[in-house]
N, C-alpha and C positions, 0 to 999 in steps of 0.2 A: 540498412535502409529498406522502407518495404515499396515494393511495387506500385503502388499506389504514388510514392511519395517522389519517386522517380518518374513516373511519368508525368507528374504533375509540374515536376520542376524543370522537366524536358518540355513542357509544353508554356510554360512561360519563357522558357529563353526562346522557344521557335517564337512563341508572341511579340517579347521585345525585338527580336530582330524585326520581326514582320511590322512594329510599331514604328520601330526608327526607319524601317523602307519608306511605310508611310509618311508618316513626318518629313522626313526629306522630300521626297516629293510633292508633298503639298508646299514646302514651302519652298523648292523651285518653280512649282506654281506661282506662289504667292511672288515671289522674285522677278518671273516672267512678268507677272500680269504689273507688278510696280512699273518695269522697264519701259512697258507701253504706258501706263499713265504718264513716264516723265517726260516719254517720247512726243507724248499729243500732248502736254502742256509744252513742251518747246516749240514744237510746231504754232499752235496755238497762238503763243506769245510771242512768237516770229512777224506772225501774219496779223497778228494785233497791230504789232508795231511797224508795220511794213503800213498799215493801213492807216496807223494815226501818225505815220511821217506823212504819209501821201496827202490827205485830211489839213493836215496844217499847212503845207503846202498851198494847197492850191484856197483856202481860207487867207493864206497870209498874198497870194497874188489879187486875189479877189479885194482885198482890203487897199492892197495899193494902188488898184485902178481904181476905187474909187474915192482914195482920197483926193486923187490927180483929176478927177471931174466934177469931185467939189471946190476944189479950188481954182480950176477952169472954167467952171460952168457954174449955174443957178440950179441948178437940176435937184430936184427934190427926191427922198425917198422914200414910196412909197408904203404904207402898212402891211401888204402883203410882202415884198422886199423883206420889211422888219424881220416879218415871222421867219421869212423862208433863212434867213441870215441865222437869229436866234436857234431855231433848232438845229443848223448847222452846227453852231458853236457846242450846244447841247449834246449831239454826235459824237463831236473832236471829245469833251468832256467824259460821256460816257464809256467811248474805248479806250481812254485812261484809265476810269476806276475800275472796268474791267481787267488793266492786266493787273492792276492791285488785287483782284482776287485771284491770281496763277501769281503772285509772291512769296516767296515763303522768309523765314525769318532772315535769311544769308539777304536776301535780295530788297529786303526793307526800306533799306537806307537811299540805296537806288532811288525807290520808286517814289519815297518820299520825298527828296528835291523834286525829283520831275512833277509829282501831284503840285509841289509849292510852286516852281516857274511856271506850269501850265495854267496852274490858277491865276496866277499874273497874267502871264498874257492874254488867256480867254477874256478875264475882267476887263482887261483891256479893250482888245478887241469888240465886245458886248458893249462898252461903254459907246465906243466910236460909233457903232451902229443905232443903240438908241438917242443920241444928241446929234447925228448926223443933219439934223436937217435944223439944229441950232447954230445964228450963225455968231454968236457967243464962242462956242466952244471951240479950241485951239486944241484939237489932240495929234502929238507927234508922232504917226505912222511912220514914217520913213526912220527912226530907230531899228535898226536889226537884232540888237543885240538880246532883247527877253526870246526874241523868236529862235533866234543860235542858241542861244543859252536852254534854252526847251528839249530843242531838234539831241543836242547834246546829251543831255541827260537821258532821251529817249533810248538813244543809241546805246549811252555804257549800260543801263537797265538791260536792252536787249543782250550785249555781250557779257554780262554776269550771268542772265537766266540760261543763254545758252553753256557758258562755261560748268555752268552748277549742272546743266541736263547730261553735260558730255560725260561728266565724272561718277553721276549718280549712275546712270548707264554702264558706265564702266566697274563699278564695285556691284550693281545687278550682273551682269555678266559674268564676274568672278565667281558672283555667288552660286550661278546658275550652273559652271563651271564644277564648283565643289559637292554641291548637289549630286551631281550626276554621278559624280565619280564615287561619293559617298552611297549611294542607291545601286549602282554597281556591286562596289564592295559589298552591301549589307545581303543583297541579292545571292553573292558567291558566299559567303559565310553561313549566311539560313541551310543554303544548300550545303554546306560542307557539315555544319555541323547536327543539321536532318542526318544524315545520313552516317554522321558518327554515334548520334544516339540511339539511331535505331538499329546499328553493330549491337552497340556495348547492351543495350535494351533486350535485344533478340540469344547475344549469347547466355544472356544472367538466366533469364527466364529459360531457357531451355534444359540450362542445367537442373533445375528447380522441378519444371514438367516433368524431366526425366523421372528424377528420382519419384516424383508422387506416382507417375504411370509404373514405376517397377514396382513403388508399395500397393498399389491397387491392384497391379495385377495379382501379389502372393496375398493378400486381404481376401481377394474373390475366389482364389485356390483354396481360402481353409487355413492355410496360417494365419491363424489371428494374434499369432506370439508376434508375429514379426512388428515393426514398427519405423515411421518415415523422418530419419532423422535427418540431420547435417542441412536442412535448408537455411540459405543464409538470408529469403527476404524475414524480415519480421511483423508484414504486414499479410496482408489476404491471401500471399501463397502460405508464410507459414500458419495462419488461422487456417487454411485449408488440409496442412498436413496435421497438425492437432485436432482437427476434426475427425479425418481419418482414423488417427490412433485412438481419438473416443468413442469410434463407431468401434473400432475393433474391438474397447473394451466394454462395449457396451452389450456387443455381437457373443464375445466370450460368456458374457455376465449372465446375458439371457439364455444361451444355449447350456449352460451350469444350472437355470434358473428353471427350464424344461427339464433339463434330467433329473433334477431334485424332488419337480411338480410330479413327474413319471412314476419316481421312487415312491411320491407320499401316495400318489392313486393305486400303485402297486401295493404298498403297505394297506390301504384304506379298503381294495379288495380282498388282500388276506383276512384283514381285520372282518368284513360281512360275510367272508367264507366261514371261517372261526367263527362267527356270530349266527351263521346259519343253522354250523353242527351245532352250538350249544345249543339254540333256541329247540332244535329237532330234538335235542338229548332232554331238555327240561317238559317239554312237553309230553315228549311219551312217556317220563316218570310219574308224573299225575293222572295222565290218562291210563298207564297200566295197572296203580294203583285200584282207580277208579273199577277199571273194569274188573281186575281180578277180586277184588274185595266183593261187588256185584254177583258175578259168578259165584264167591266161594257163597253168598247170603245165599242167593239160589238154590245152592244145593242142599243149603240147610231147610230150609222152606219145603223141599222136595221132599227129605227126608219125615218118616215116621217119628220118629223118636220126639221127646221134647226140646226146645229150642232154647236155645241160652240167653235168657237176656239180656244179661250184662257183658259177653261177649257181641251176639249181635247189636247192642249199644255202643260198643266200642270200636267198630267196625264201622259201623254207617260214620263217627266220628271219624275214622280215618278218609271215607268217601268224601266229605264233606268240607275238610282239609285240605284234601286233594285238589278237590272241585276250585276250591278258592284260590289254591295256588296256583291252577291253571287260567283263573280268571284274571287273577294279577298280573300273572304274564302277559296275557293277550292284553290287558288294560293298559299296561306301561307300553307295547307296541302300537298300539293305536293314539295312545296319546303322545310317542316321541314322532307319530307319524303326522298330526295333526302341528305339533308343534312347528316343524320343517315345512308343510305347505301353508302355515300361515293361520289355519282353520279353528285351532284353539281360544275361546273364547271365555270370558272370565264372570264370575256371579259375586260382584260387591252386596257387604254384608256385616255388620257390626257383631264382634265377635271377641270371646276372651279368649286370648291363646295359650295361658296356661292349663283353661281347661279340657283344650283339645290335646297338646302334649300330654295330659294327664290318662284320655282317654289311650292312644295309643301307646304310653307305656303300658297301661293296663292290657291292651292286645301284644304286647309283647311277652307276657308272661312265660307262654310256652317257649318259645325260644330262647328267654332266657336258659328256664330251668333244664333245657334239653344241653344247652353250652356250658350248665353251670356260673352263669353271669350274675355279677349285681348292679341294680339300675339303682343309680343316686339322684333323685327329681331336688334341684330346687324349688322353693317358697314363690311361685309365679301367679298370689295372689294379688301382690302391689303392681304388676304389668296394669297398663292400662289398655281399654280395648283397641282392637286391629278393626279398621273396616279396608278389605280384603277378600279376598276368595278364601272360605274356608276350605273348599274341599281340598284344594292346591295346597295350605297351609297342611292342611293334615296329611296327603299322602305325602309333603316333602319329611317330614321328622318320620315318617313311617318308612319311606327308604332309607334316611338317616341312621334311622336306628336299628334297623334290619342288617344293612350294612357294617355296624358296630359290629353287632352281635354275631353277625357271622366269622368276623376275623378276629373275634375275643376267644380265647377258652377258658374258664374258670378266671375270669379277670373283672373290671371296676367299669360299667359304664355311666357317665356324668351327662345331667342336662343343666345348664346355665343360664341365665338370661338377666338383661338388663337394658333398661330404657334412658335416651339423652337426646332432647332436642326435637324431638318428632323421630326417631329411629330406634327402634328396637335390634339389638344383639342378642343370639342366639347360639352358643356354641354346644357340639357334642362331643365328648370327651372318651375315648376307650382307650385302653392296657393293650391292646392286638398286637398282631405283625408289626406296623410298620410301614411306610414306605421311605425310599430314597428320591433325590432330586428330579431325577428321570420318572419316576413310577408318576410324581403329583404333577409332574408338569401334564402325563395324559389321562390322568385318571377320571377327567370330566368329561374326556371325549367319547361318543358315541359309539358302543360296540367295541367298546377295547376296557379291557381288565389293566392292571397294575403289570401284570408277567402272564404270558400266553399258558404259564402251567396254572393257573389260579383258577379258571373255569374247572380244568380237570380235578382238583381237590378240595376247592371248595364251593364250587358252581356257580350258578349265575351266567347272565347273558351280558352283561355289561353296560345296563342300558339303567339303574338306578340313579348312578350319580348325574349322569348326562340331564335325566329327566328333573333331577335336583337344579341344576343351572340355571335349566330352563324355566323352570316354575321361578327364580330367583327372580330368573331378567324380566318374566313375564310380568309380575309383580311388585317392579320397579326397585327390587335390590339386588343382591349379591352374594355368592359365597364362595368361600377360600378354606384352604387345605394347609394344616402344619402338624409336618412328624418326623419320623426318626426310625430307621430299620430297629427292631427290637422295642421300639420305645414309646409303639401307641402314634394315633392320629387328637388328632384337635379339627373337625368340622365348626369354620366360624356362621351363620347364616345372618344377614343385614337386612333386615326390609324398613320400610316405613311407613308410619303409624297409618299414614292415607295411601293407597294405593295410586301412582299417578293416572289418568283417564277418568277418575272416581268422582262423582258428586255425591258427597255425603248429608249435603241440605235433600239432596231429594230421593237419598234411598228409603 
């Protein structure tokens, strides 16, 4: 059970006790506070009836003196007499129907003869008063008996309401009684059992603390093998120790993930050290070309004798060779340098591309015949036009196929091509070396050859293919590598027919 789910249920039973404390004593409240209502309706209806004996009383004396000085006497009675008598009667009457309001059902029966005999006799009484001064009328006052008969029923009403107040009283009391004793108890139980949950509460969780404080502590040492088992909540302490053990392996993963990143920068500086000597070795081969060829024309020019010219023709040809290869070079470094900060900027333009592969097979000529290669062009009359960067189009099949040629000897190199859908496919096909799984996975990376002996024998800086990618992506396609040690490469190239960025309505 988690944490959470035990305090929660700990805090409902301290609630329910706390509830039923309250509750019981609201309703020893309520119990008290009934006991005084029954208490002041006894009273109440005590002093009612203490008042409507008294009341009849001296109404029922008042009636007999003056029936005995009407029939004594001539004596008449007055109209203010009337009223003062009537509202008398009126009085007796209404502290009657008042105890009928302090009646409850037990006491009905009661109060009901007394309403019927009191209505008698009042009617009575009331008649006497208004015919009093007829002397017709014959009403028999000296009758006791509706007046006893009233007085009576007054009295048992009184001794039921008090009987019913003693007992009502009495089961309020008991109640009040169990109350107490029940608020007590709920009182020592909150407290007993506060205090047994927050034992069992304090020992669970401690165990639990423990253990995560001993895995945090070897976590923060560097053991990030270790790991925070055996907790038994399955709530927010153990999310908390699974958390931990996901930091650790999170901790592990990234410090794998720095020494890897360490490894590739370490690798990626060897790779522009490598990349530096070659670039230093390619350079000074053209340049010393350059100059010593220079020098040697010099001294021919010095010389007396006659000049050869179809030597010195061939010679300025090798200057001139030179001069290009050292422009190529610097060209492919400044544009794989443009590419990287972004600065490379592109010239759409409607163009055939067969007959730009045409041209630069034709500039491949020489390098062919110096490898012994043969170049097999398809039929890239039926392409339809690229609008594209030509120049980009054309220096990428010219590293394409420099790159053949240089790991061909005396071998087959193929240019293919076909159109579907708005995309043109473009593959380069040569007999070469080879590569393995590992050679093509970096072969399009920047300053890194297929195998670190490959500059040393067959030169290059490593910077062709890369700048092949990039004119790819530049261009809005793609190209991909497939071959086999011994068994030739396959260069696929993808662009399409519009270049993305391009308005071709408005070039």
């Amino acid at each position: 059970m988690s944490l959470r789910r035990r305090l929660t249920l700990s805090l409902f039973a301290i609630l329910a006790l706390f509830a039923l404390n309250v509750g019981t004593h609201l309703w020893g409240s309520y119990a008290r506070n009934e006991s005084m209502i029954a208490y002041r309706s006894s009273v109440n209806a005590a002093q009612l009836s203490t008042a409507a004996a008294q009341l009849l009383e001296d109404q029922r004396q008042q009636i007999l003196i003056l029936a005995t000085l009407r029939e004594t006497t001539q004596d008449k009675l007055d109209p203010t007499e009337l009223a003062e008598a009537e509202a008398d009667i009126e009085s007796i009457s209404a502290g009657i129907e008042q105890l009928g309001t302090l009646s409850t059902e037990v006491t009905r029966p009661q109060f009901e003869r007394l309403a019927q005999a009191s209505n008698f006799l009042l009617a009575s009484w009331l008649e006497f008063y208004r015919r009093y001064n007829d002397p017709g009328f014959d009403g028999d006052m000296d009758d006791p008996l509706p007046y006893i008969e009233t007085l009576e029923h007054l009295r048992q009403l009184e001794q039921r309401q008090a009987f019913i107040a003693v007992q009502r009283a009495s089961i309020i009391d008991r109640t009040i009684a169990l109350t107490d004793r029940i608020t007590v108890l709920g009182f020592l139980s909150s407290i007993f059992l506060t205090a047994l949950l927050g034992f069992f509460l304090l020992r669970y969780t401690n165990r639990s603390l423990k253990r995560l404080k001993t895995g945090t502590e070897r976590i923060g040492s560097g053991d990030l093998n270790y790991r925070i088992d055996n907790i038994e909540d399955r709530g927010e302490l153990g999310d908390l120790a699974t958390a931990f053990n996901a930091m650790s392996d999170k901790l592990g993963n990234a410090i794998e993930e720095v020494r890897q990143a360490r490894d590739v920068a370490d690798d990626a500086n060897a790779a522009k050290s490598r990349f530096l000597a070659n670039v230093s070795h390619e350079l000074r081969t053209p340049l010393n070309a350059i100059i010593g060829y220079s020098e040697m024309l010099g001294d021919e020019l010095d010389d007396q004798g006659e000049v050869d010219r179809k030597q010195f023709q061939r010679d300025l040809e090798k200057i001139v060779l030179s001069g290009r290869q050292l422009l190529a070079l610097i060209n492919d470094i400044l544009d794989l340098s443009k590419i990287e900060t972004g600065k490379m900027t592109l010239h759409h333009e409607h163009f055939a591309p067969g007959h730009i592969i045409e041209q630069v097979a034709e500039g491949m000529e020489p390098l062919l015949r110096d490898k012994n290669n043969r170049l097999h062009l398809c039929d890239c009359s039926a392409l339809p036009p690229l609008y594209s960067d030509a120049t980009r189009f054309r220096q990428l099949f010219m590293n394409l196929l420099s790159n053949a040629c240089k790991f061909t000897d005396d071998g087959d190199i193929s240019v293919t091509a076909s159109a579907t859908d708005g995309w043109l496919t473009f593959s380069v096909t040569d007999t070469g070396i080879g590569m393995d799984e590992a050679q093509q996975s970096r072969v399009f990376d920047a300053f890194v050859q297929a195998e670190p002996a490959t500059s040393a024998r067959y030169g290059g800086t490593g910077l062709g293919l890369a700048i092949c990618r990039e004119y790819c992506e530049l261009l809005g396609g793609r190209i991909s590598v497939r071959s086999e040690p011994g068994a030739g490469s396959v260069f696929t190239v993808v662009l399409p027919a519009i270049a993305p960025g391009s308005n071709p309505a408005s070039a």
